[in-house]
N, C-alpha and C positions, 0 to 999 in steps of 0.2 A: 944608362943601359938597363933596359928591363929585365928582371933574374926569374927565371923559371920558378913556378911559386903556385903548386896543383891550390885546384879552388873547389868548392863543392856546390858549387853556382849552375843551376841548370836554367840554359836561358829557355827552354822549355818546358818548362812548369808551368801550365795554364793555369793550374788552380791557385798556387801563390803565387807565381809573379807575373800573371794575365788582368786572372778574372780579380783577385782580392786586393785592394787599393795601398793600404798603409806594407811599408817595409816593417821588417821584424824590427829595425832597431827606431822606428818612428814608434812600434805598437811599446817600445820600452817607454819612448817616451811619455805616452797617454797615459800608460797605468799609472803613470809617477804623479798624473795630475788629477787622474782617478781614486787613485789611493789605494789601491791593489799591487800584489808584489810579483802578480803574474798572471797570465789569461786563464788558468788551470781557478786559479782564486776567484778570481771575477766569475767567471761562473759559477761556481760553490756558492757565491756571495747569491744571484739573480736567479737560479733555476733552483727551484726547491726537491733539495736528495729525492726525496718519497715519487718523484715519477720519471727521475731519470731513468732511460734504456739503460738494460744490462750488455749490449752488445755493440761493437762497433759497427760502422758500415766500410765492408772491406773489399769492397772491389775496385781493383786499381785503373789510375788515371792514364787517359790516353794524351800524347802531346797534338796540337795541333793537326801539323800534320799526318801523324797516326790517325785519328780522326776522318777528317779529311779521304785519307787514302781506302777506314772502311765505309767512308758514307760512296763513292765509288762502287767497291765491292756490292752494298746494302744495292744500290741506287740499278747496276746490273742485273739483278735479279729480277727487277720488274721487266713485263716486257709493254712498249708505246706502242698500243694501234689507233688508226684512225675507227674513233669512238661517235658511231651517228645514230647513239641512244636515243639521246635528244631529254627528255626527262626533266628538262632545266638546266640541262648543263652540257656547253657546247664549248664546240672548238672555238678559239679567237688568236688573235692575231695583235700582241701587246708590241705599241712599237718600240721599238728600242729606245729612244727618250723618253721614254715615259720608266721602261724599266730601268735605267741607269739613272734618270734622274730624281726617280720617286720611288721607287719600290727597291732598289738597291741602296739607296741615299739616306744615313741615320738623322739627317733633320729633319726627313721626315717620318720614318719609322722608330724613331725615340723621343717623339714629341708626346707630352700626355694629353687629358681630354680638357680639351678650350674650357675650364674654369675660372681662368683669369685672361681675359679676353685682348688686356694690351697684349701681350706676349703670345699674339695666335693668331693674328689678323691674318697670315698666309694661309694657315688651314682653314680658317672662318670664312674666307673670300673660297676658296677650293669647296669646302662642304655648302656655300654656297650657289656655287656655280650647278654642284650636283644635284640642289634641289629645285632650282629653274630649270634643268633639264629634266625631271623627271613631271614638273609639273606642265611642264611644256607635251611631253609627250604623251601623257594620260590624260593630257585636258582637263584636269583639275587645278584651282589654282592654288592648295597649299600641300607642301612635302615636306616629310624629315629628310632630318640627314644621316638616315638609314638605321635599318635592323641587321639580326643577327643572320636571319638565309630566310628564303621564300614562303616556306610551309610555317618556321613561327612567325612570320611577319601574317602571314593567312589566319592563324590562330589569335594572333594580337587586334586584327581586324575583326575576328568573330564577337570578339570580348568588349570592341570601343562599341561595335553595332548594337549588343546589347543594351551599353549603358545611352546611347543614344536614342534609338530608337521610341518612336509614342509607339507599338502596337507591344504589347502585354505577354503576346505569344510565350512560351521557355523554347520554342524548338526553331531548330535553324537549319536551312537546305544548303546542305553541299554537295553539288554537282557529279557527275560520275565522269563527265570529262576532266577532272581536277587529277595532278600527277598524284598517285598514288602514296610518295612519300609527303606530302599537304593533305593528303586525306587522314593519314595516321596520326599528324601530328594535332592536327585539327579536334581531332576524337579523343586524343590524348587529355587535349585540355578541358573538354568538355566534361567530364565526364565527374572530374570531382567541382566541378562548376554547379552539376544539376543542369546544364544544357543536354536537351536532346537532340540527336541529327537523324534527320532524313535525309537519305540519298536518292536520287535519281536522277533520270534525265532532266535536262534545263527544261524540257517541256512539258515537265509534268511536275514542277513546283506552284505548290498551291501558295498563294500570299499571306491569305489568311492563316496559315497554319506557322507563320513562323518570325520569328522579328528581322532575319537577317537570311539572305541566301548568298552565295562564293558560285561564280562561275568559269572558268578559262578560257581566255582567248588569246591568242586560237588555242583549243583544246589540247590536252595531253596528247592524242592519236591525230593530232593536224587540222582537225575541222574548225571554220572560222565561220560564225554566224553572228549578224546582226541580235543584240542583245535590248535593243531601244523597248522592245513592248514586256520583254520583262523588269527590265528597271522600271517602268513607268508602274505596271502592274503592284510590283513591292513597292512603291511612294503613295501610291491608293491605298493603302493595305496597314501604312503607316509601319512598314517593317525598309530592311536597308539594304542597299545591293550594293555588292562585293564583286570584283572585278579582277583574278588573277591574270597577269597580261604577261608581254614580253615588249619591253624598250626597243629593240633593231625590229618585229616586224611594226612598230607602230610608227615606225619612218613612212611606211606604206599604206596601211589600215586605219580606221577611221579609230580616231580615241574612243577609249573607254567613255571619259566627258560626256564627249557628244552626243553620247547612247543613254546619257540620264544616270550613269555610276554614278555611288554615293563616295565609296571611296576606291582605290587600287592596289595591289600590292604584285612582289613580284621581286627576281633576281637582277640585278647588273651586272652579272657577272660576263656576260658575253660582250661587253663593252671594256675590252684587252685587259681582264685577269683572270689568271691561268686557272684553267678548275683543279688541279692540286689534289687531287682523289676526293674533291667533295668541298674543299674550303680550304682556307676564309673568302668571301663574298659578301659583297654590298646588297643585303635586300631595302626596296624599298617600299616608302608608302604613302602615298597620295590621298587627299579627300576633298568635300565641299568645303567651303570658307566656315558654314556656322559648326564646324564640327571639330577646329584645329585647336580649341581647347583640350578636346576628348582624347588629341592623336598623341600614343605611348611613345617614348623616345625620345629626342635632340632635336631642338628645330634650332637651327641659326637665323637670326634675327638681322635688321639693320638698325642702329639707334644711333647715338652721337658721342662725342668726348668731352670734355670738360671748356674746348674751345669751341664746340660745334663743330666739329667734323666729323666727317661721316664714319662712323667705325661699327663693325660686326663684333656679335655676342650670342651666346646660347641664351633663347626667349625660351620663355614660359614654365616647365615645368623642368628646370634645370639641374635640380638635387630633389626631386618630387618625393622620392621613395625616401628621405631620410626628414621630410617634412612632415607628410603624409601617412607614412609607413602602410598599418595594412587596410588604410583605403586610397594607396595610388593606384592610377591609372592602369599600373603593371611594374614587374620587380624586373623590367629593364633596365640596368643601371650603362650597360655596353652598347655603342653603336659597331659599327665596322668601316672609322673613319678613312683608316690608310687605300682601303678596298674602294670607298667612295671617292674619295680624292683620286685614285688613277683611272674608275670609269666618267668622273666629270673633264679629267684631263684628253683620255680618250674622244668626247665631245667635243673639244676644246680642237683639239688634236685633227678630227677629221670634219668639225663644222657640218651645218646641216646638209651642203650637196652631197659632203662625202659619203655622210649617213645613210643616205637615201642612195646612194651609190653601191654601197657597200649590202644594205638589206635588197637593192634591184638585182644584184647581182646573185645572192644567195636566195634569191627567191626561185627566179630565171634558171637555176640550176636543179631546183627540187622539182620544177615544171619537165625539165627536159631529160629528167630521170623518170619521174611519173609516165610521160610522154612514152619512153621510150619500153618502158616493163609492160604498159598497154597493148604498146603494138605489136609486144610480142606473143601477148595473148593472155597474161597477167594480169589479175583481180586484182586491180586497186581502188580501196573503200572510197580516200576520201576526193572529193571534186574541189572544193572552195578550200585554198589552202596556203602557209607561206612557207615553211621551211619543212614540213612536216607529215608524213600521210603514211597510211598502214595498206600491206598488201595479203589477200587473203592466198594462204600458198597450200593449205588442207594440211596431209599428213606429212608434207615434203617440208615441214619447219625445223624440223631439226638437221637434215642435211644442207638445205641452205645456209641457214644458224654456222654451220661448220665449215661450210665452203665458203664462206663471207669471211671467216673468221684464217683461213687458211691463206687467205688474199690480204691479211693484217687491216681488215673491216671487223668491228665490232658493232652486230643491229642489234635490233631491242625484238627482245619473245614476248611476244603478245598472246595472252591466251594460249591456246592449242595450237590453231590451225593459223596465226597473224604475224608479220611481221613487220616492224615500225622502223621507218625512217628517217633521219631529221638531217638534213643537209647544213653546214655552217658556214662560215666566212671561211675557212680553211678547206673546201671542196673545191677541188678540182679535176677536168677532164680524166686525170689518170685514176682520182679517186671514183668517179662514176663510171669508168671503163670497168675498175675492179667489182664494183657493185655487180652489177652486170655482168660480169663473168660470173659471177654467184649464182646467177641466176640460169647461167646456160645462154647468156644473149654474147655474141661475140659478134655483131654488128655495132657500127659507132653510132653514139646516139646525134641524135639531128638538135643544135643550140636551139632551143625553145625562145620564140621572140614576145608571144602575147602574155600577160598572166593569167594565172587561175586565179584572182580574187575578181567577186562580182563586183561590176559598177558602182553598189550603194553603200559597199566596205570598201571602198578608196579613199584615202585621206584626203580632203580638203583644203583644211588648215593647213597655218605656217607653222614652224616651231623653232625655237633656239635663235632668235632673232635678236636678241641683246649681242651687241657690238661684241663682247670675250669671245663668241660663238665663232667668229667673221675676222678674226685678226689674222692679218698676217703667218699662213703656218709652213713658211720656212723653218726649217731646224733650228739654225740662230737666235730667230726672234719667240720660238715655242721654248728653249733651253734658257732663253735668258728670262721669259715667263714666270717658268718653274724659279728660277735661283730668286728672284726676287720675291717672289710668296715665301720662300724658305727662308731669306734671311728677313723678313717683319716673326717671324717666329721664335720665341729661346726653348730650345729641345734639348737633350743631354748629348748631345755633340758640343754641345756651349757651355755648359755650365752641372754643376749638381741641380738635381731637381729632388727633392727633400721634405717629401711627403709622405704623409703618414698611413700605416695602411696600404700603400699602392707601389712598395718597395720597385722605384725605380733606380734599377740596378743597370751592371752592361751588359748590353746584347752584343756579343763578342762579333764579330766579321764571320770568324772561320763558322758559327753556330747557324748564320743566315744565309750563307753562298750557296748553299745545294737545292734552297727553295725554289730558286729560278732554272735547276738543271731537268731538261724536258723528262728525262726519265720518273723525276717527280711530279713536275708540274703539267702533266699531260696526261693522266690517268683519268680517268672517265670515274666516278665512286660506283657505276652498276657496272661495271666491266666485271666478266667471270675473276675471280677470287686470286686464280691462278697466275694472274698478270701480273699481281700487284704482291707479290710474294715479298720483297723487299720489303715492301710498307708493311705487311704482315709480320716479319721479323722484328723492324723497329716495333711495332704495335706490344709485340710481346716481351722483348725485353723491357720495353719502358714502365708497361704494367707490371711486369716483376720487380724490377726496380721501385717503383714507386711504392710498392707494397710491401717492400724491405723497408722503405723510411719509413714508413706510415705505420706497422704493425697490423696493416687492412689482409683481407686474403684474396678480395678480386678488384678489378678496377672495369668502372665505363668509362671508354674515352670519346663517349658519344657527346656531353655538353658542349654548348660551343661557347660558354662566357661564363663569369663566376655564377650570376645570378641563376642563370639557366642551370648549373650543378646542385645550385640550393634548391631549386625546384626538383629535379632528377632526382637528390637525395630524398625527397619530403614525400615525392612520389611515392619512392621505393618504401620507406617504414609505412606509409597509409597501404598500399600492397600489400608489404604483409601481416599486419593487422588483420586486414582483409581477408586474408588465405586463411587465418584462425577462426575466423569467425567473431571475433571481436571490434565491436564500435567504438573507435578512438578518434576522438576530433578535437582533442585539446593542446594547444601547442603554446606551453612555457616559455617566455624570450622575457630576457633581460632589456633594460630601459639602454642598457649599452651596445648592443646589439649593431649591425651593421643595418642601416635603413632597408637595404632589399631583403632583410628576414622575415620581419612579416608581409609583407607585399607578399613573398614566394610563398607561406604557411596560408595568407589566403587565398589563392593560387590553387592549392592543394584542397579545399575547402577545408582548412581548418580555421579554429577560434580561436586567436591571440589572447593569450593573459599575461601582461605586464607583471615581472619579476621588479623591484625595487634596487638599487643600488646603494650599498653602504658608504660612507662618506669616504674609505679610503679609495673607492674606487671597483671594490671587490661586488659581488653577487654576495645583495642580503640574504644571507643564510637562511635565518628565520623566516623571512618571508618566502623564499623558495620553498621549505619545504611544509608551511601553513599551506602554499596555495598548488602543491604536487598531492598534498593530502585531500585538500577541496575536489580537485580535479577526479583521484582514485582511477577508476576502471575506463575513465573518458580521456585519461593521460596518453595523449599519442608519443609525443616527443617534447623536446628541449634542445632548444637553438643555444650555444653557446658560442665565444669566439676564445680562443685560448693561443697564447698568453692573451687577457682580455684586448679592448677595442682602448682601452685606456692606458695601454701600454706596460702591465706587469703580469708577473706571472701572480697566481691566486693559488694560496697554498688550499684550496678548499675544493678545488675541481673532482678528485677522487668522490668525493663526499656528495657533489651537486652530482657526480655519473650513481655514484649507488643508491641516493633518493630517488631520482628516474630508473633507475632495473625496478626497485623494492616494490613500485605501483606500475611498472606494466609497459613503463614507456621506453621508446629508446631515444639514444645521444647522440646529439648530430653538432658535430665540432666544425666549427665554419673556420676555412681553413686559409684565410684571410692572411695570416699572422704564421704561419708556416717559417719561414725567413729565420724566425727565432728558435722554430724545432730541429729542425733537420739535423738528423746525429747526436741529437739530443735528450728529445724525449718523442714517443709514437705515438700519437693520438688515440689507433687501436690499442691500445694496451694501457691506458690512463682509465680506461671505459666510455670512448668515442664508440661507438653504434658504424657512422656513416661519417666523411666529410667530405666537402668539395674541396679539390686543390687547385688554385690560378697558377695555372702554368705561365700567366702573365705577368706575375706578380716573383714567387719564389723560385720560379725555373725558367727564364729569360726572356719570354718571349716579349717583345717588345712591344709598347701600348699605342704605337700606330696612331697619337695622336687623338686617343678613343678608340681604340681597336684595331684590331685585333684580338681576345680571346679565347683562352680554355679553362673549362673549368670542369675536367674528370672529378668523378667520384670514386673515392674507394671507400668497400663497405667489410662488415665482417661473413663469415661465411653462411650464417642466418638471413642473412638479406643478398645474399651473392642470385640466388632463384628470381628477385624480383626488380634486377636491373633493368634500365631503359631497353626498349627492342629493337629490333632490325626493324625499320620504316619499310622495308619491302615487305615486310608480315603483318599485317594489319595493325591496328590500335597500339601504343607501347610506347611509342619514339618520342623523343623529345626535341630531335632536331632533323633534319631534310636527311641528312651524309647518317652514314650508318656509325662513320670513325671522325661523326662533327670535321671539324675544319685541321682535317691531317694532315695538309701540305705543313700547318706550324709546329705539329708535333714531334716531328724532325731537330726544331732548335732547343727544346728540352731535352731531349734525348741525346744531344750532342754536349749539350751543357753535362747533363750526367755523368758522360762516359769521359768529357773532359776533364772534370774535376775530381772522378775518382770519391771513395767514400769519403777518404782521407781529406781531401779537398773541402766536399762540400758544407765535411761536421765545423770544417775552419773556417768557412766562410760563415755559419751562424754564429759563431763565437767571435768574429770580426763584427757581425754586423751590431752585434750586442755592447762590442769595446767602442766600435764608432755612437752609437746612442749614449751610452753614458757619457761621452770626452765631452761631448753637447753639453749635456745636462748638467756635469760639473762643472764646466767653464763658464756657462750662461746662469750657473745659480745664484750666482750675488746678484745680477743684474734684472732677472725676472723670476717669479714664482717655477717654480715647479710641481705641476699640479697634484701627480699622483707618483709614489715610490713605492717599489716593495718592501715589504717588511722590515729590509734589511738596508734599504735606502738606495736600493738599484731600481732602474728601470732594464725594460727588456730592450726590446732593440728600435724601440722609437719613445720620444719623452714628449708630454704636453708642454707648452709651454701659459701661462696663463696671464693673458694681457688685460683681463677684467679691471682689475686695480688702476689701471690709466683712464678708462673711461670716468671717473671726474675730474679728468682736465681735457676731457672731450676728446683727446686721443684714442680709437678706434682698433679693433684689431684689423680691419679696412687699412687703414692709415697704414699700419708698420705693415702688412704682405703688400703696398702698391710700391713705399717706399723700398723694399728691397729688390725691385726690377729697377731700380736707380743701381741697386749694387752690382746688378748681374744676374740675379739667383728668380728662379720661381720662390712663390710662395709657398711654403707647409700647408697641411688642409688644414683649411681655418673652419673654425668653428663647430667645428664635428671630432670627436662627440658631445664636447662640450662646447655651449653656445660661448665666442669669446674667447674662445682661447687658439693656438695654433700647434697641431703635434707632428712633430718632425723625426722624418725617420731617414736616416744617411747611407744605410746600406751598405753594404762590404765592401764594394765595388771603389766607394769613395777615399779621393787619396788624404790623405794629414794637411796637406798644402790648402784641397779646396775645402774642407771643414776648418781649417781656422779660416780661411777666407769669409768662409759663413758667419764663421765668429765674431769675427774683423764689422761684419756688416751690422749683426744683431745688434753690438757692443755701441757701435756710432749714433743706432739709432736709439738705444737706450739713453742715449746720450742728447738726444734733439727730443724727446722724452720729457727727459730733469731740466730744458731748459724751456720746453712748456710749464712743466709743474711748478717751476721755481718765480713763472712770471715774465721772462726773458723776449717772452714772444708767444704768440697766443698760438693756439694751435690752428684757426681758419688761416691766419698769416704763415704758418711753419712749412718747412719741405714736406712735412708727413702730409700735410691735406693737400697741397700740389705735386706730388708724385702719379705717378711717372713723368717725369722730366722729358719731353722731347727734345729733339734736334732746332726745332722750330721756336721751343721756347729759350731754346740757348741762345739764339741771332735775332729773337726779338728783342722788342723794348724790354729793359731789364727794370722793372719795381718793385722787386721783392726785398723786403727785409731780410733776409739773407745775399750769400753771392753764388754767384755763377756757378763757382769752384764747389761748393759745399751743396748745390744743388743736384747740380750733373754727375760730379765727380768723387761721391761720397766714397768712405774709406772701405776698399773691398773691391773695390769697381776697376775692372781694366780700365788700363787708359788708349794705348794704341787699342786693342782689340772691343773698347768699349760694344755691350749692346745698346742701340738705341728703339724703344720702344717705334713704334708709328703714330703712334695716337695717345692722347690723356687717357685719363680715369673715366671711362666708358660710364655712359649716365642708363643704367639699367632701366631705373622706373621710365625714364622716356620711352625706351623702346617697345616695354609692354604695353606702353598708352598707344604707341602708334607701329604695328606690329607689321613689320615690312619680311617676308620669308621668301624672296625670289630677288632675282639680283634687280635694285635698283636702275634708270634710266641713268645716263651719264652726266643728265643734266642736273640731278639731286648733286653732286660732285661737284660741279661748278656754279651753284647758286650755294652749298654751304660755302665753298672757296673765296666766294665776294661777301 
């Protein structure tokens, strides 16, 4: 008989018993192997007193469904109209398998970025399919697997044209039919580049005068013109053409390609994912063959396995920025995979008839709206057109403007006297009747049957012709598609993923459900202000929020990825330099540094000087401030990452911020490592200047497999004047959306209010007791590279497998052999070459970190019995890991068994993962560099 027995057990605590992994009396058990007498100790022991906050963070935790009930409330406030801006960003039509089995589905939204290539082949074959479509449709034959939105991907194009281009020019034409937020962003970068831009019309770019020109087709206001004689004109000229386009009208329109484009760029968003007030969105970008060394971003590759089978990998410049540093290509370190993966599925989804069905149709309808505003005696500018055309209305623009708007139509203000309109896959009869009544026409319009494109802009070509394109797209056989890309995948629906740096934590269910509710996901980002009043709410509390943790006084939640916030930040301190009248171009960074810091400070045009590192891991003092003194009045800033990139806190940080005030500079705290401050210590108030925060990273938002990102800045109130701008106001912007990619800024903010201050200070001090339990339990067995002073690390630990390499064992070897175990690999080799630092996160339970344990331990184990001579290590499980299915029912010669191959200790057995493919042969791939989806028959000639 059970006896009444009151409990103090709230099964609705998200923050301790949702979001944070270990039970209290699990966290008893780790201190006991830690060596601390309490988590109060352990941090005493790891955060150095001298910059701990004075104050707690007290704003109380919401339960779920409290949550829940105000994202509702938030979520009512907005109001949904049909939005036919156009701008780049249109209605679409996501099908419901694609949203529930991809975009709602955590194997694919909590997968990280294909670094380890066995354990991705689902997203690698996905982000592959997306760049045969893109190159199919721009008629170029090589594509990434995507940028961060349209206008930086235009800006990233400006930057490859330069370094490629033979003509000497500094200045570059961009177009004035280009959408106005690509203009700003464009100008943005140029600027501390030393590029100059000329604007005008496409007909009045002179070649000589420029190495590179950007043009839109069809234009910002609808116009679609053959583009072939000014490509050809810039190829004479030895400068480079630039081709802003649109994927759905190029179902119909002659490729860019075929017009002599050098390269393409341009949004997928209209290919079914939601515009979410501005983002996240798959931009993409296409070029010539001799040019796909130069192209910024992720290319997926096809190369082979250790059997010869055919298996996909991230080619070429794969970790560039931390190779490279400030001479890569760009401090792109984010694509916007999960975005890419559902506009290639969307391909997939509706194959080429349907494509071309879907753009006939939305053409067809922007025709019989044109058509119909004509005949009523309505000036409309443009003739040649696909979804898009402006009407000249005089002084009557802003009654229409209002009467559009009263009929739940939102058009685009053109000018004075113009009004723009961009028809989508979501227009229909009743939305063109309402247009039309705007207008005073209350006759039905007649279905338009010819097009408005001329004869020699009609597509030709075939496209999307590889067999994926053409299957079968029954729902069954497209649902069983998606699960089988998803399971060749390990994403944290499977296992810990235990990486350093890139704190993959949980993206809780309740944090993500409201992204797909239309009230969110249907906001136009130029829609009047007024609409989107919810989203303005969230916007504001999460900025005050996050400037309570931070110690900052303003936030931009314009970045739309970490690296883009490093830049944002870098911008902002050269700004106001700027405003003083003072010339500061020198930028201080540590050798430990996160690879996209200098990328981003060159970027900025500034001049990286390499800072030294001390052997314990810390910022060599002395040499910091020998070369802040060199520097003097030319001292712009100092890149730091804190607790460092090496995993400790550095009791010297106060000291490296007041040698940068003392010469003039300010501190920019990359805010990478956040995970371990929160409620703890403030960046602003340590003497941080600026830092970017990955809401990807320390506030949930999940990495999409490579993307999705945010990376806000918050600054102090000295640089609050010279944050990013509104892209609708000229030059300033750093990314397309005014509030970057705000549909995800919802799952931070919900993470927040979930967790409550209280919550979240215990989730840094979790994630800090889970790092140590690591580093204590694995330290007889592997080095421990770097401790603090006090013999703690913060909340991720290196591990250092250098010392194996004279028995040929590899820090290769032990990350392939632990997808034997289950587990992703730790970032290897960064930031030290050879070694692996793992970071377990709050999120992580006792059960799966000894599991991790359980793995390390075994193979430290297959380790001692290379070193001891037992077995060489080319014959060991480490050099034949990952273990397939296929080599479990082959012939068996291994000096080893079965059982110790497959089934190493740590490894489910019923729920085993099993890899698809071997140990992926990189250097092959680079030799023979395949970036579109292979023939079927490559598939069955590896298979024999």
């Amino acid at each position: 008989m059970t006896r009444w027995n009151p409990t103090s057990y709230n099964p609705d605590d998200f923050g301790n018993r949702r979001h944070i992994g270990p039970s209290p009396s699990e966290m008893e058990e780790m201190l006991k192997v830690v060596g601390a007498g309490s988590l109060d100790q352990l941090i005493e022991q790891t955060v150095p007193g001298s910059i701990r906050q004075d104050t707690s963070l007290d704003w109380p935790a919401l339960s779920e469904r409290e949550m829940l009930s105000l994202m509702r409330e938030v979520a009512g406030e907005n109001r949904v109209m049909t939005s036919l801006i156009g701008q780049g960003y249109y209605g679409t039509v996501t099908p419901p398998a694609i949203q529930r089995n991809i975009f709602e589905n955590p194997a694919w939204y909590t997968a990280y970025t294909p670094y380890q290539p066995e354990i991705a082949q689902g997203r690698l074959e996905a982000l592959l399919n997306y760049q045969t479509m893109v190159a199919d449709l721009t008629g170029l034959p090589v594509a990434n697997a995507s940028l961060l939105d349209e206008a930086t991907a235009a800006a990233e194009a400006m930057a490859m044209a330069q370094r490629v281009a033979k003509s000497k020019a500094r200045a570059f034409f961009v177009s004035d039919n280009l959408h106005p937020q690509t203009i700003s962003v464009i100008e943005t970068r140029a600027e501390p580049l030393g590029i100059e831009i000329i604007r005008g019309r496409p007909e009045d770019c002179d070649p000589a005068q420029v190495f590179g020109a950007i043009f839109q087709y069809p234009g910002t206001f609808g116009h679609i013109r053959d583009l072939t004689a000014d490509c050809e004109a810039l190829r004479k000229a030895g400068a480079v053409a630039i081709v802003a386009t649109d994927l759905l009208a190029l179902c119909l329109l002659k490729e860019p390609g075929a017009m002599g484009a050098d390269i393409c760029v341009g949004s997928a968003q209209r290919f079914g994912v939601p515009i979410g007030y501005g983002g996240p969105h798959a931009a993409f970008m296409s070029c010539r063959d001799e040019m796909k060394r130069a192209m910024p971003g992720r290319i997926v590759g096809v190369s082979i396995d250790a059997a010869g089978r055919p298996a996909y990998r991230l080619a070429l410049q794969t970790r560039e920025q931390h190779i490279r540093r400030e001479k890569a290509t760009s401090n792109v370190c984010t694509a916007q995979a999960l975005l890419a993966v559902m506009a290639s599925f969307y391909a997939v989804f509706h194959g080429p008839v349907g494509l071309r069905a879907i753009a006939q149709r939305v053409h067809l309808n922007a025709v019989t709206l044109a058509n119909a505003l004509r005949a009523a005696g309505a000036e409309v500018e443009t003739d040649a057109l696909f979804d898009t055309f402006t009407v000249r209305v005089g002084v009557g623009q802003a009654g229409i403007l209002a009467a559009a708007e009263q009929r739940g139509i939102n058009l685009r203000k053109v000018g004075r006297d113009r009004v723009g309109i961009s028809v989508d896959e979501t227009t229909d009869e009743g939305v063109i009747a309402r247009v039309l009544d705007a207008f005073g026409i209350t006759d039905p319009a007649e279905p338009a049957t010819e097009p408005a494109i001329p004869e020699q802009l009609l597509r030709e070509s075939d496209y999307l012709t590889h067999p994926v394109f053409h299957m079968n797209r029954a729902e069954s056989e497209m649902m069983r598609y998606m699960r089988r890309l998803s399971d060749r995948d390990l994403a944290l629906d499977r296992a810990m993923i235990p990486l350093g740096s890139c704190t993959m934590k949980l993206n809780a269910a309740a944090e993500m459900m409201p992204l797909t509710w239309p009230e969110f996901a249907m906001l136009h980002p130029f829609a009047p202000q007024a609409q989107a009043a919810g989203y303005h709410r969230v916007f504001k509390d999460l900025s005050d929020k996050l400037c309570t943790i931070t110690g900052y006084d303003a936030f931009s939640l314009q970045p739309n990825s970490g690296a883009q916030g490093e830049y944002a930040g870098l911008l902002t301190i050269a700004a106001y330099h700027k405003a003083r009248g003072e010339d500061r171009d020198i930028c201080l960074i540590p050798t430990s540094a996160h690879g996209t810091n200098p990328a981003s400070a060159q970027m900025c045009g500034m001049k990286v000087v390499v800072v030294k590192s001390a052997p314990n891991g810390d910022i060599d003092l002395e040499d910091f401030a020998d070369k802040a003194a060199k520097a003097g009045d030319k001292l712009a800033a100092v890149m730091i990452t804190y607790p460092s990139t090496h995993g400790v806190f550095e009791d010297t940080v106060r000291e490296v911020c007041r040698i940068t005030h003392d010469h003039g500079g300010q501190v920019y705290i990359d805010g990478a490592n956040m995970n371990a401050l929160v409620g703890l210590v403030k960046p602003g108030e340590i003497g941080g200047d600026v830092s970017h925060l990955n809401l990807h990273k320390t506030f949930a938002i999940p990495h999409g497999g490579g993307g999705p990102g945010m990376g806000p800045i918050g600054v102090k109130a000295h640089l609050a004047p010279y944050l990013p701008a509104d892209p609708r106001e000229g030059a300033g912007a750093v990314s397309a959306a005014p509030w970057g990619s705000a549909s995800i800024l919802l799952i931070s903010w919900a993470y927040i209010r979930m967790m409550g201050g209280e919550g979240l200070t215990q989730a840094t001090r979790v994630a800090i007791l889970n790092a140590n339990y690591i580093a204590s339990r694995l330290a007889g067995a592997y080095p421990i590279l770097f401790m603090g002073n006090r013999g703690r690390v913060a909340h991720e630990c290196i591990i250092d497998t250098r010392v194996f390499a004279e028995h040929g064992v590899t820090v290769d070897d032990i990350a392939k052999r632990l997808i034997d175990n289950g587990f992703h690999a730790p970032t290897m080799s960064w930031p030290v070459a050879g070694t692996l630092m793992v970071e377990p996160t709050e999120s992580e339970t006792k059960a799966e970190i000894d599991r991790f344990v359980t793995a390390m331990l075994a193979i430290r184990d297959e380790i001692t019995e290379v070193a001891e001579g037992r077995i060489s290590a080319e014959a060991s499980p480490l050099r034949h890991a990952p273990h397939t299915v296929e080599d479990l029912v082959a012939e068996w010669d291994r000096p080893y068994s079965r059982e110790q191959g497959c089934f190493p200790p740590g490894a489910f057995r019923v729920d085993k993962y099993w890899p698809p493919v071997g140990r992926v042969d990189n250097a092959y791939g680079d030799r023979n560099l395949i970036c579109t989806c292979p023939p079927l028959e490559a598939y069955a000639e590896a298979a024999e």
